[in-house]
N, CA, C and O atoms as a CHARMM CRD file, in Angstrom:
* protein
*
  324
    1    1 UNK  N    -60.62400  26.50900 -43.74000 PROA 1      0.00000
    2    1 UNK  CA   -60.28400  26.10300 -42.40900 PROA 1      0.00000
    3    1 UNK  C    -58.76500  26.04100 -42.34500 PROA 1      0.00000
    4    1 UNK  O    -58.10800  25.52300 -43.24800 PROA 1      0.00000
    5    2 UNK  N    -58.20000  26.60200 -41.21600 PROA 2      0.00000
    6    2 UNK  CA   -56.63800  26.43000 -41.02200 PROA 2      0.00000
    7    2 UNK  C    -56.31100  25.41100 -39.95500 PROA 2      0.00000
    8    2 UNK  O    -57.02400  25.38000 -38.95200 PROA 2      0.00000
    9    3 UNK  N    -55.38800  24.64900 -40.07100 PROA 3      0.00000
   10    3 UNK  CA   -55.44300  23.78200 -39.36000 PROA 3      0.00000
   11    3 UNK  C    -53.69600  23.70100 -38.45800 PROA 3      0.00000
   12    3 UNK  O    -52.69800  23.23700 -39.01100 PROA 3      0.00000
   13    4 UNK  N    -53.70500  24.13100 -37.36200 PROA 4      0.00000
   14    4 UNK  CA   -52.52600  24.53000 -37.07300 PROA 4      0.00000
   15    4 UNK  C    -52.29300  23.45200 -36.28600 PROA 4      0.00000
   16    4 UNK  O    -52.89100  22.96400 -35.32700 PROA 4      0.00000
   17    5 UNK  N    -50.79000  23.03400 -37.19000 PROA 5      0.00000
   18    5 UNK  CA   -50.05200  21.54900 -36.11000 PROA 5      0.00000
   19    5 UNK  C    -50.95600  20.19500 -36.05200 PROA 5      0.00000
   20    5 UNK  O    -52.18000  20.15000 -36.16700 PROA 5      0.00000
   21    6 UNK  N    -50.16500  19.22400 -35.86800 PROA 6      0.00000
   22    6 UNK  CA   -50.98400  18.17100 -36.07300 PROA 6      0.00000
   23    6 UNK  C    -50.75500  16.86000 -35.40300 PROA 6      0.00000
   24    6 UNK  O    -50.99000  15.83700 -36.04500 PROA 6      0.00000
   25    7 UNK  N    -50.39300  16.79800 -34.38600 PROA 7      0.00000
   26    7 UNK  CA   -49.88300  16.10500 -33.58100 PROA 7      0.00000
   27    7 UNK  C    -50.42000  14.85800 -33.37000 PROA 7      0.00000
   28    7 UNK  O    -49.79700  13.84600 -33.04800 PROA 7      0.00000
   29    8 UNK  N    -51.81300  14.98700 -33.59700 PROA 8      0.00000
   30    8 UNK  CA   -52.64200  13.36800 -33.04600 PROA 8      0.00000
   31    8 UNK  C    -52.09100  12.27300 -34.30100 PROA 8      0.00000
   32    8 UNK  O    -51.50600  12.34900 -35.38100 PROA 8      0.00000
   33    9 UNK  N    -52.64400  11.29500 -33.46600 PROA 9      0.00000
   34    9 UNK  CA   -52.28700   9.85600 -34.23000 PROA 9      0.00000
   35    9 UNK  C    -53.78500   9.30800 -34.31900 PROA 9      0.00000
   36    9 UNK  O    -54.71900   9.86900 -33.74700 PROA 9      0.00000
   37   10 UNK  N    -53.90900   8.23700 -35.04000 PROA 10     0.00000
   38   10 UNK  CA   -55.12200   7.36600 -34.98900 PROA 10     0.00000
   39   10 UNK  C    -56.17400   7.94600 -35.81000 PROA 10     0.00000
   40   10 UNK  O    -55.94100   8.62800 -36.80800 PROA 10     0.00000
   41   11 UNK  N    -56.99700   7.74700 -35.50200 PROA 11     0.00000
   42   11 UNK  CA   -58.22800   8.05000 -36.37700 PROA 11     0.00000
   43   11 UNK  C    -58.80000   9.40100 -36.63500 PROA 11     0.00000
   44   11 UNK  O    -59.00800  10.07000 -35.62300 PROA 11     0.00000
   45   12 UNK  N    -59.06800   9.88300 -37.66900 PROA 12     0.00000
   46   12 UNK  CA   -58.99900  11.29900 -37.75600 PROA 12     0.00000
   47   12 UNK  C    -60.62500  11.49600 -38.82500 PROA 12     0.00000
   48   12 UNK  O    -61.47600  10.67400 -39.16600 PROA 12     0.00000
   49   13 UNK  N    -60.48600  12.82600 -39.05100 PROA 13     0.00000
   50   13 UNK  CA   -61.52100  13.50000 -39.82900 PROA 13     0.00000
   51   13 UNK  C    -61.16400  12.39500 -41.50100 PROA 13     0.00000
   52   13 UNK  O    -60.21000  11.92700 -42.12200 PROA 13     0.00000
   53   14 UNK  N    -62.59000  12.46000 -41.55700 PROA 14     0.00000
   54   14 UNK  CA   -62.57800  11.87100 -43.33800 PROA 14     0.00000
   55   14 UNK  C    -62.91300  12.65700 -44.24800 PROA 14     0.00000
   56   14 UNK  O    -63.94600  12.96000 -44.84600 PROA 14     0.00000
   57   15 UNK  N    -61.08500  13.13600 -44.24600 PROA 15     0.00000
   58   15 UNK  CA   -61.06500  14.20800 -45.64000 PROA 15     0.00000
   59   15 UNK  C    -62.19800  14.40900 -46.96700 PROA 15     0.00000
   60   15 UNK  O    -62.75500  15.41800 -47.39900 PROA 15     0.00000
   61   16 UNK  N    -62.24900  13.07900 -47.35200 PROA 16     0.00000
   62   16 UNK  CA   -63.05700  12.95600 -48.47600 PROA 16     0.00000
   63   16 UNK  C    -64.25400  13.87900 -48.33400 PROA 16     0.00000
   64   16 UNK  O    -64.32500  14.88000 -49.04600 PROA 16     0.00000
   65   17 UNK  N    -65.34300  13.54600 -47.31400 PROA 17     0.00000
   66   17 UNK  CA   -66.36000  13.95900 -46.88100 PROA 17     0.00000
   67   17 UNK  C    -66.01000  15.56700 -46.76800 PROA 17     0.00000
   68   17 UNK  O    -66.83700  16.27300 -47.34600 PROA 17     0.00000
   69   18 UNK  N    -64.98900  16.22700 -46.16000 PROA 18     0.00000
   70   18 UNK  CA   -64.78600  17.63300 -45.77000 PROA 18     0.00000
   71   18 UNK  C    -64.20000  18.27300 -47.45800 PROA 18     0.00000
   72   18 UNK  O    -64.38900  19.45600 -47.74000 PROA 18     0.00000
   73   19 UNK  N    -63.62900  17.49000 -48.26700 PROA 19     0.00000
   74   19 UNK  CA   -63.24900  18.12100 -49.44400 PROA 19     0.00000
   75   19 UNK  C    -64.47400  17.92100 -50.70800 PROA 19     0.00000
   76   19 UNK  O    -64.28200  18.41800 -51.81800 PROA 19     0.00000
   77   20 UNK  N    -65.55000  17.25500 -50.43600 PROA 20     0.00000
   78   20 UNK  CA   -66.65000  16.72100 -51.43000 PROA 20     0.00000
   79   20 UNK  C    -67.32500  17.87100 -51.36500 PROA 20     0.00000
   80   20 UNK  O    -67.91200  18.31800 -52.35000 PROA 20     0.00000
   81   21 UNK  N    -67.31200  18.55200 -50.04700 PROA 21     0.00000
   82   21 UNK  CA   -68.36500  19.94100 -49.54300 PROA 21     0.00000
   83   21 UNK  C    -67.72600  21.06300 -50.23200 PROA 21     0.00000
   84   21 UNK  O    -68.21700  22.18600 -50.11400 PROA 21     0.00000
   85   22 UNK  N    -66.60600  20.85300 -50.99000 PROA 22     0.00000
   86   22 UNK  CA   -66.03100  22.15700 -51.24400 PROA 22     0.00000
   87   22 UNK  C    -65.36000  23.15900 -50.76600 PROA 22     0.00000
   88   22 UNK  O    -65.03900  24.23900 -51.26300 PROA 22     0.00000
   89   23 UNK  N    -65.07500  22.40500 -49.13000 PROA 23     0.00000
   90   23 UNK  CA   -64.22800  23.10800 -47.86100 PROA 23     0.00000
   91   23 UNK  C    -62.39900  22.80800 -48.64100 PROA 23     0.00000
   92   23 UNK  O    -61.86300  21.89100 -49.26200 PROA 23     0.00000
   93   24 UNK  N    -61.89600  24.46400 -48.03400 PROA 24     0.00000
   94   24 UNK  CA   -60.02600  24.31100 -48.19900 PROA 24     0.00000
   95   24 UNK  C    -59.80800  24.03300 -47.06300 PROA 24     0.00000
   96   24 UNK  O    -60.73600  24.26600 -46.28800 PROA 24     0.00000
   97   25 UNK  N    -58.70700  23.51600 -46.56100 PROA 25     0.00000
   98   25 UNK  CA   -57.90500  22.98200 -45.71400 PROA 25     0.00000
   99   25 UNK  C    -56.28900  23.63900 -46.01500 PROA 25     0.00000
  100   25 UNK  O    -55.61800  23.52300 -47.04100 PROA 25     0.00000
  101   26 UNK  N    -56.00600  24.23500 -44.95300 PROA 26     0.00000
  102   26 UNK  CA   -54.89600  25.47700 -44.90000 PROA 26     0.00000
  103   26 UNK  C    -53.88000  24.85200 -44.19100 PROA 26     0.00000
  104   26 UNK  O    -54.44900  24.11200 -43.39000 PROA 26     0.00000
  105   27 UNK  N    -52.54900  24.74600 -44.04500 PROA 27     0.00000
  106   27 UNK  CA   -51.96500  24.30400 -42.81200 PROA 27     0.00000
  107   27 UNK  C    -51.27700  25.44600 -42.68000 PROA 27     0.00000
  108   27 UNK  O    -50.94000  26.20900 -43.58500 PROA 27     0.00000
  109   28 UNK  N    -50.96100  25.60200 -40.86900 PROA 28     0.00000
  110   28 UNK  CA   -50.10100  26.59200 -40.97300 PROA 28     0.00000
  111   28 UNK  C    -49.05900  26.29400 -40.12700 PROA 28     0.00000
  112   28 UNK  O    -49.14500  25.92800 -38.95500 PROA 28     0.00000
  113   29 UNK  N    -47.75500  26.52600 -40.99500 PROA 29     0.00000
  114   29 UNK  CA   -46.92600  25.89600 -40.07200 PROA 29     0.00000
  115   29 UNK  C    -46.45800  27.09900 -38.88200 PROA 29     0.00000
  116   29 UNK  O    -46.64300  28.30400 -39.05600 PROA 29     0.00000
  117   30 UNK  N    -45.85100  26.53300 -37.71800 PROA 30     0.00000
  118   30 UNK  CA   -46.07600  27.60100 -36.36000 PROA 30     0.00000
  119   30 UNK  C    -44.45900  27.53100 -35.54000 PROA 30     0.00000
  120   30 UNK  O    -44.23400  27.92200 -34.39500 PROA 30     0.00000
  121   31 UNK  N    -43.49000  26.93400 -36.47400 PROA 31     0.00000
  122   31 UNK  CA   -42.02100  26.85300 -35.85200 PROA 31     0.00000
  123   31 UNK  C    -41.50100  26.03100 -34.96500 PROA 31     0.00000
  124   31 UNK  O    -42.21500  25.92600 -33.96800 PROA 31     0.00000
  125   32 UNK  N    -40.36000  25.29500 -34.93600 PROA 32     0.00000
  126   32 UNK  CA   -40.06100  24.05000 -33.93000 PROA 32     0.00000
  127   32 UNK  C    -40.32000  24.96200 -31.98600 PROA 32     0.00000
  128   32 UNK  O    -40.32100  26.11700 -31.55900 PROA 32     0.00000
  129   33 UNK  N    -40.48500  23.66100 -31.43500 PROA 33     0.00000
  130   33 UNK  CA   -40.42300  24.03000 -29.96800 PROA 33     0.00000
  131   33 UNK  C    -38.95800  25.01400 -29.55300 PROA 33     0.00000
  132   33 UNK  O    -38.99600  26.14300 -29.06400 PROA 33     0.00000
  133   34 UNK  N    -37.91900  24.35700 -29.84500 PROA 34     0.00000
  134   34 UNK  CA   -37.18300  25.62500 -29.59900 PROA 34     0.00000
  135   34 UNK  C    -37.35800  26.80700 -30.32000 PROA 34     0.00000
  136   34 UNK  O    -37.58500  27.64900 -29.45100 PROA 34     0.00000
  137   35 UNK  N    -37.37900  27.25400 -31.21500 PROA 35     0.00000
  138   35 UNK  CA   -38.03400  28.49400 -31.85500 PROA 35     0.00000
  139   35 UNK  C    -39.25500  29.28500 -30.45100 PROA 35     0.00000
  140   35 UNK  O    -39.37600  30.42300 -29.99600 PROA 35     0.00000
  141   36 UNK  N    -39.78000  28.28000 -30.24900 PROA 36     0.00000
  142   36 UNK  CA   -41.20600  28.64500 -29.16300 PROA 36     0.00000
  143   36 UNK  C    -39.91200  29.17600 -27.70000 PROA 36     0.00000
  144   36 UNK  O    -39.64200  30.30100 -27.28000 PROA 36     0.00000
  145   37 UNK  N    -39.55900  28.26700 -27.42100 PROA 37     0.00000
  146   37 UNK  CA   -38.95900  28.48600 -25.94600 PROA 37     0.00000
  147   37 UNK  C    -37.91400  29.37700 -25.97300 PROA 37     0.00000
  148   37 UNK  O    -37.47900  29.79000 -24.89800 PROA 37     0.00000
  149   38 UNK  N    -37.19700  29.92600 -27.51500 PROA 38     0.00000
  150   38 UNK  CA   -36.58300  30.86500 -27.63600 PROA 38     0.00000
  151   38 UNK  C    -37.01400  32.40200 -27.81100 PROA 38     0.00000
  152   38 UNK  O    -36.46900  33.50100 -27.70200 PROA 38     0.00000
  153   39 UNK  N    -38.06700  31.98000 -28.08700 PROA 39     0.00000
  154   39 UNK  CA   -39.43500  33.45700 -28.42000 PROA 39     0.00000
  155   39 UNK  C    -39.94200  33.67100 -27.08000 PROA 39     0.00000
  156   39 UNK  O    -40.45600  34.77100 -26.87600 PROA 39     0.00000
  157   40 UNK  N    -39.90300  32.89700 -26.19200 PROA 40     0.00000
  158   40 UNK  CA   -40.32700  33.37200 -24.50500 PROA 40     0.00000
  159   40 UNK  C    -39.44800  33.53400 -24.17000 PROA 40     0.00000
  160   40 UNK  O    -39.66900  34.54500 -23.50300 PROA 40     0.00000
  161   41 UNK  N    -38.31800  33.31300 -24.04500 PROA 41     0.00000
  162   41 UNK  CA   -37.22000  33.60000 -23.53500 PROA 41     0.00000
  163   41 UNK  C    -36.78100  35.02800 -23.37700 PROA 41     0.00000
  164   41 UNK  O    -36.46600  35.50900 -22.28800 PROA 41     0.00000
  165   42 UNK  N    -36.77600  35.62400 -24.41500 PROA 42     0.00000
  166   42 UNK  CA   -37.06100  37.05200 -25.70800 PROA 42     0.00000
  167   42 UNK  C    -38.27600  37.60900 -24.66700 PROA 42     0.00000
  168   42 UNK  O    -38.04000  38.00600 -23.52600 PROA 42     0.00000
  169   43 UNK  N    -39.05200  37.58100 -25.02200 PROA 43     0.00000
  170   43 UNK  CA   -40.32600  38.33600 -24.19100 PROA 43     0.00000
  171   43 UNK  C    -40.25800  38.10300 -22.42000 PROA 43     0.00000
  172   43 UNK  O    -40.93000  38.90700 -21.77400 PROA 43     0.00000
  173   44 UNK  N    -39.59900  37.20700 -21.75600 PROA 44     0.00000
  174   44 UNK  CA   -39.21900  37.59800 -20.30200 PROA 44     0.00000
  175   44 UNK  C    -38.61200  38.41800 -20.11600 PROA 44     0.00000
  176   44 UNK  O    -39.00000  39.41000 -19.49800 PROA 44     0.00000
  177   45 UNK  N    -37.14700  38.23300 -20.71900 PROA 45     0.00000
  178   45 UNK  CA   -35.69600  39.16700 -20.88700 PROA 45     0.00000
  179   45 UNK  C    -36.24000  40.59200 -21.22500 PROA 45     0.00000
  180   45 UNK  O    -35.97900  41.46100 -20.39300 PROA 45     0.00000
  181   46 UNK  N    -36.70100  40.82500 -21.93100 PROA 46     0.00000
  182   46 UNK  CA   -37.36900  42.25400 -22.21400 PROA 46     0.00000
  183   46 UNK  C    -38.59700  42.76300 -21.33000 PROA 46     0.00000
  184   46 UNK  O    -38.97200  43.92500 -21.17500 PROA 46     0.00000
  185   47 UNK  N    -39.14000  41.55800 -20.77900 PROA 47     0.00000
  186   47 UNK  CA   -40.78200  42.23600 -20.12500 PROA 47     0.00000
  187   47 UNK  C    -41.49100  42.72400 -21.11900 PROA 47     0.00000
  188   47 UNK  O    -42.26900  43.63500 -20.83700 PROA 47     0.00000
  189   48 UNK  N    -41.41900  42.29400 -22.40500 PROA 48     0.00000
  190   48 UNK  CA   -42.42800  42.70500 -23.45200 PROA 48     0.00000
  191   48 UNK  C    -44.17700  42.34800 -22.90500 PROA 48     0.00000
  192   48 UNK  O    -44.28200  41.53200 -21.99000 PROA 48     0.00000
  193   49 UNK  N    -44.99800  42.73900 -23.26800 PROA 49     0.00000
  194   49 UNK  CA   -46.07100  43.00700 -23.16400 PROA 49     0.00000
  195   49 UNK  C    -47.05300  43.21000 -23.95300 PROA 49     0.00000
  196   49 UNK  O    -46.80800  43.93200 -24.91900 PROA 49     0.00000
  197   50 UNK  N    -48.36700  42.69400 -23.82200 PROA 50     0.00000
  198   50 UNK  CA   -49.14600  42.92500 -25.60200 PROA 50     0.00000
  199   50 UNK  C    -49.87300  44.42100 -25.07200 PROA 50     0.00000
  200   50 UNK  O    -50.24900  44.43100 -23.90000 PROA 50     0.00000
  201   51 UNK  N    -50.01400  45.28300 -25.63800 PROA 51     0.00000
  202   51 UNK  CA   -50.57900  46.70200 -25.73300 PROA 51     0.00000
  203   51 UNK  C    -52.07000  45.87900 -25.72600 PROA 51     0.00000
  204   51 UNK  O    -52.40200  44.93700 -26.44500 PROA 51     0.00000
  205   52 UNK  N    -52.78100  46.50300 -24.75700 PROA 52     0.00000
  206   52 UNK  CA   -54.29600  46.54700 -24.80600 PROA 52     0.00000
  207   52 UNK  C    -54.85600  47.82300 -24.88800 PROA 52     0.00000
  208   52 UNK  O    -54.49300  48.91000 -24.43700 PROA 52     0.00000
  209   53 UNK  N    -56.09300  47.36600 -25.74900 PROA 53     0.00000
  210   53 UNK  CA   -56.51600  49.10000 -26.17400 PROA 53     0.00000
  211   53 UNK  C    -58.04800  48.84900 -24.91200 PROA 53     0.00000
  212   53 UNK  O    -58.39600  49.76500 -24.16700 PROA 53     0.00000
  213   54 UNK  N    -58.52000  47.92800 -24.92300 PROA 54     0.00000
  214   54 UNK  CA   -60.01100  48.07000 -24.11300 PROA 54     0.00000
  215   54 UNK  C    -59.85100  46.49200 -23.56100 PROA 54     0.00000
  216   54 UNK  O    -59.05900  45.69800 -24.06800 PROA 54     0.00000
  217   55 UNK  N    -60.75900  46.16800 -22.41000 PROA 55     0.00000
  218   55 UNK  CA   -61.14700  45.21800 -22.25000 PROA 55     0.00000
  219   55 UNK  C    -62.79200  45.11800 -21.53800 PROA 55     0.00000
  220   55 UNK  O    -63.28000  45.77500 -20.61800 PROA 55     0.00000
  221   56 UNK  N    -63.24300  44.27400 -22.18500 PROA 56     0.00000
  222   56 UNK  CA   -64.86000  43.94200 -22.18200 PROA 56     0.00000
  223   56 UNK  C    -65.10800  42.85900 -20.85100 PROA 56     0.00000
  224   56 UNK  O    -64.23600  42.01500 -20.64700 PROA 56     0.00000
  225   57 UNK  N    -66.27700  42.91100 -19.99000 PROA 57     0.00000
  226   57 UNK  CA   -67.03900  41.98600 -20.01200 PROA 57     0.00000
  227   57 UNK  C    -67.31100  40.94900 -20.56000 PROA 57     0.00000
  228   57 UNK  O    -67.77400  41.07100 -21.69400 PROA 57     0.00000
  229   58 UNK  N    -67.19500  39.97000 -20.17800 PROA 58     0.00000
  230   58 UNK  CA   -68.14300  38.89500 -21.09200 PROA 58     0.00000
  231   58 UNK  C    -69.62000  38.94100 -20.74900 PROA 58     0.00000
  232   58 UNK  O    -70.45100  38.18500 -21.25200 PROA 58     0.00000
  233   59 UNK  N    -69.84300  39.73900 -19.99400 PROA 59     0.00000
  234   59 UNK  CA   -71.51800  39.84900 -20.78800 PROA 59     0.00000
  235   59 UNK  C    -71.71900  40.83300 -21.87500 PROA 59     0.00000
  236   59 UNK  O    -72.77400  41.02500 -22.48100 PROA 59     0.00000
  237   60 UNK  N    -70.10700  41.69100 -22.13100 PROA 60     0.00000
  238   60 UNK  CA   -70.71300  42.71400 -23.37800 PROA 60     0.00000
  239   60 UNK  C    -69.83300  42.34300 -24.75800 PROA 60     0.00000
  240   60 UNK  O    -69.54400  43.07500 -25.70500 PROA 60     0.00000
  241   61 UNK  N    -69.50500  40.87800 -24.50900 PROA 61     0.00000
  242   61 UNK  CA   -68.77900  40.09900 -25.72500 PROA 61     0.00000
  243   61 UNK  C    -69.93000  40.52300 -27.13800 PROA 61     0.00000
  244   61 UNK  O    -69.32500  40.70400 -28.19400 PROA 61     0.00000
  245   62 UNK  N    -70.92100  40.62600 -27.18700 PROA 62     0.00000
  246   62 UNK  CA   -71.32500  41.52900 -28.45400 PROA 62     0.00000
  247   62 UNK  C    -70.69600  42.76300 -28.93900 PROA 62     0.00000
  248   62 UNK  O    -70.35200  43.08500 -30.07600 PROA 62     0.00000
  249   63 UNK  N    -70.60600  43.54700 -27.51200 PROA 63     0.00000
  250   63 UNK  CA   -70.25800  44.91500 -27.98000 PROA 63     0.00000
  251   63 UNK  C    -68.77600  44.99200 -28.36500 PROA 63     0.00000
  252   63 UNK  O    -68.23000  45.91100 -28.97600 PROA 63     0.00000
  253   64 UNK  N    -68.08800  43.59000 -27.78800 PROA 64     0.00000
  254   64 UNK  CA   -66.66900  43.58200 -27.73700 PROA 64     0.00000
  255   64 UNK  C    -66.47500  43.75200 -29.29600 PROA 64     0.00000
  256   64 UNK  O    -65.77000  44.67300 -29.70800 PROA 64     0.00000
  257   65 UNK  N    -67.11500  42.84300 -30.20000 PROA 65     0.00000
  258   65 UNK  CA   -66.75100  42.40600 -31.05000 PROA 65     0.00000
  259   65 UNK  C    -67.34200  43.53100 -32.32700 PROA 65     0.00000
  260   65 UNK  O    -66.95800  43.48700 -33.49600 PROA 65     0.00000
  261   66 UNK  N    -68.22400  44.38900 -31.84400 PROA 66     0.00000
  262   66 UNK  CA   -68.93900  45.65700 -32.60800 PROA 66     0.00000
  263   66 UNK  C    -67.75000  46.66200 -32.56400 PROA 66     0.00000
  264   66 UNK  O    -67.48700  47.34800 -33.55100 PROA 66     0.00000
  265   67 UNK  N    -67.00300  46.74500 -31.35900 PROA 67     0.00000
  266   67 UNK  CA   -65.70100  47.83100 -31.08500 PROA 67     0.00000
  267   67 UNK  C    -64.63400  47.16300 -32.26700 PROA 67     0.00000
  268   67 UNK  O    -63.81300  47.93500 -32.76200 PROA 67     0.00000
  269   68 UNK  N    -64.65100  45.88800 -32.66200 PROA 68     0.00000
  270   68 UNK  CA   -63.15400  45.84600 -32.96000 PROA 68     0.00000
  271   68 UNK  C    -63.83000  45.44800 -34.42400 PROA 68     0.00000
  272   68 UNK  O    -62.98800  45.23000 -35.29400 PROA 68     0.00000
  273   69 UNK  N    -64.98100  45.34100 -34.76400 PROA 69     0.00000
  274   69 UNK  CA   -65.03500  44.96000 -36.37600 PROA 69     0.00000
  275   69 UNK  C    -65.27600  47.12700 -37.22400 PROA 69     0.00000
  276   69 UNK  O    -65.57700  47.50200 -38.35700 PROA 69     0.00000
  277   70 UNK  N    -64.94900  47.90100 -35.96300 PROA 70     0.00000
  278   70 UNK  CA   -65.11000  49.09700 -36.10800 PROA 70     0.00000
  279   70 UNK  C    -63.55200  49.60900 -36.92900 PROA 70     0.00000
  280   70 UNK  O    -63.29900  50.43600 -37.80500 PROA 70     0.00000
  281   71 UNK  N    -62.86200  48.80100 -36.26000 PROA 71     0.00000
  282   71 UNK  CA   -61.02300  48.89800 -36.36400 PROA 71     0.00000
  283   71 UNK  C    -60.61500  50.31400 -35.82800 PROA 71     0.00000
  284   71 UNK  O    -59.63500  50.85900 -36.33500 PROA 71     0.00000
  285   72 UNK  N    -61.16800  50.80600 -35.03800 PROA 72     0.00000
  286   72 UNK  CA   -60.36900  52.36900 -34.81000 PROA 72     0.00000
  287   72 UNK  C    -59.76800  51.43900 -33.50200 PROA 72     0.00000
  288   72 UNK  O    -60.23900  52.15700 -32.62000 PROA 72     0.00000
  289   73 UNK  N    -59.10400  50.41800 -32.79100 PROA 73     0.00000
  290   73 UNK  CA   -58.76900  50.08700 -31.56900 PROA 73     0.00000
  291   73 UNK  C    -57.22500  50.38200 -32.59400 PROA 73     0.00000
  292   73 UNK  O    -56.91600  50.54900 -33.77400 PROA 73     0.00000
  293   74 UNK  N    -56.41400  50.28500 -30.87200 PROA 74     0.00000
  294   74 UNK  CA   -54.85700  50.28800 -31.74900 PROA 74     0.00000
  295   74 UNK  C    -54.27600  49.29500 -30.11200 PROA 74     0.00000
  296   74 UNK  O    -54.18000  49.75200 -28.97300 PROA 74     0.00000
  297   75 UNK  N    -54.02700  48.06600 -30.52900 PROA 75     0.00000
  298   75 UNK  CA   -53.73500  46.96100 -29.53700 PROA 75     0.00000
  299   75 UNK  C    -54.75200  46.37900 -29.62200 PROA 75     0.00000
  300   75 UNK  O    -55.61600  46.50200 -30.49000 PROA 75     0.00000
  301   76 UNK  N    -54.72100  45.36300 -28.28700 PROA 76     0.00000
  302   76 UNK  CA   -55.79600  43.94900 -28.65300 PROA 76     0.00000
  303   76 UNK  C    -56.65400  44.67200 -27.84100 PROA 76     0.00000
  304   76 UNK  O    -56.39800  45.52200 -26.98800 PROA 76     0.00000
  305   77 UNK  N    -57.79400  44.17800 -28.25700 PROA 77     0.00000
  306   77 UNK  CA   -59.22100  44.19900 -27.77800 PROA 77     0.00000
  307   77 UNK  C    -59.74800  42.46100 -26.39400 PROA 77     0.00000
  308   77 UNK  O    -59.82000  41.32500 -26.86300 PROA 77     0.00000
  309   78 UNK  N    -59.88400  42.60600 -25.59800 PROA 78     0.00000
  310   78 UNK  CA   -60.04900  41.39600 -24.41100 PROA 78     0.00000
  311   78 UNK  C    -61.53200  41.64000 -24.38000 PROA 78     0.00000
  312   78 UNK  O    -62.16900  42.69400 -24.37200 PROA 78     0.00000
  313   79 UNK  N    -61.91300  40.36900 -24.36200 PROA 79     0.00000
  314   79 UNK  CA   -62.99600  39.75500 -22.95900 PROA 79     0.00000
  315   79 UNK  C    -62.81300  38.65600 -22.22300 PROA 79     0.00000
  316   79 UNK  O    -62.63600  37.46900 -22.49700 PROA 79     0.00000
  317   80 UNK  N    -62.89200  39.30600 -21.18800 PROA 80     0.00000
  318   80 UNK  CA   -62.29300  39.08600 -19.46900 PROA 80     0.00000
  319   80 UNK  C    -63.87100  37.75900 -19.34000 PROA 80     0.00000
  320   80 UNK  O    -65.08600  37.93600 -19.24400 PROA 80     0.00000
  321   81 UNK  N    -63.13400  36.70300 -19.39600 PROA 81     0.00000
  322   81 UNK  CA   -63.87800  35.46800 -18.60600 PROA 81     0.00000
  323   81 UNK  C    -63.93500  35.68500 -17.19400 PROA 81     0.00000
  324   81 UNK  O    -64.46300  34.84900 -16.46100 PROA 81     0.00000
């Protein structure tokens, strides 16, 4: 399990119980807020854009996921809520 950022306070998961099962616990660290607001900043200024190769239905979220465990897509693969 990866566990990205960690912001809450108070009462939490009881490690013990999640590490007794034999589960890893990953953190991943994801860069300060300015880092973030400097990385959008970057992608306005440019009009960067994510390349889409297809986008699905969500009623064909099966097939979505049959297209991309195929790997011939080149960009992201969507299903449209």
């Amino acid at each position: 399990m990866s566990l990205v950022g960690n912001l809450a306070t108070g009462d939490g998961m009881d490690l013990t119980q999640f590490l007794d099962r034999g589960a890893s616990l990953r953190t991943v660290t994801v860069g300060s807020r300015s880092d973030f607001e400097r990385m959008n900043r970057v992608v306005s200024q440019h009009r960067l854009r994510p390349v889409i190769d297809r986008i699905f239905p969500f009623d064909e979220a099966p097939d979505a996921f049959t297209y991309f465990a195929q790997g011939a897509h080149f960009g992201k693969v969507v299903i449209r809520h």
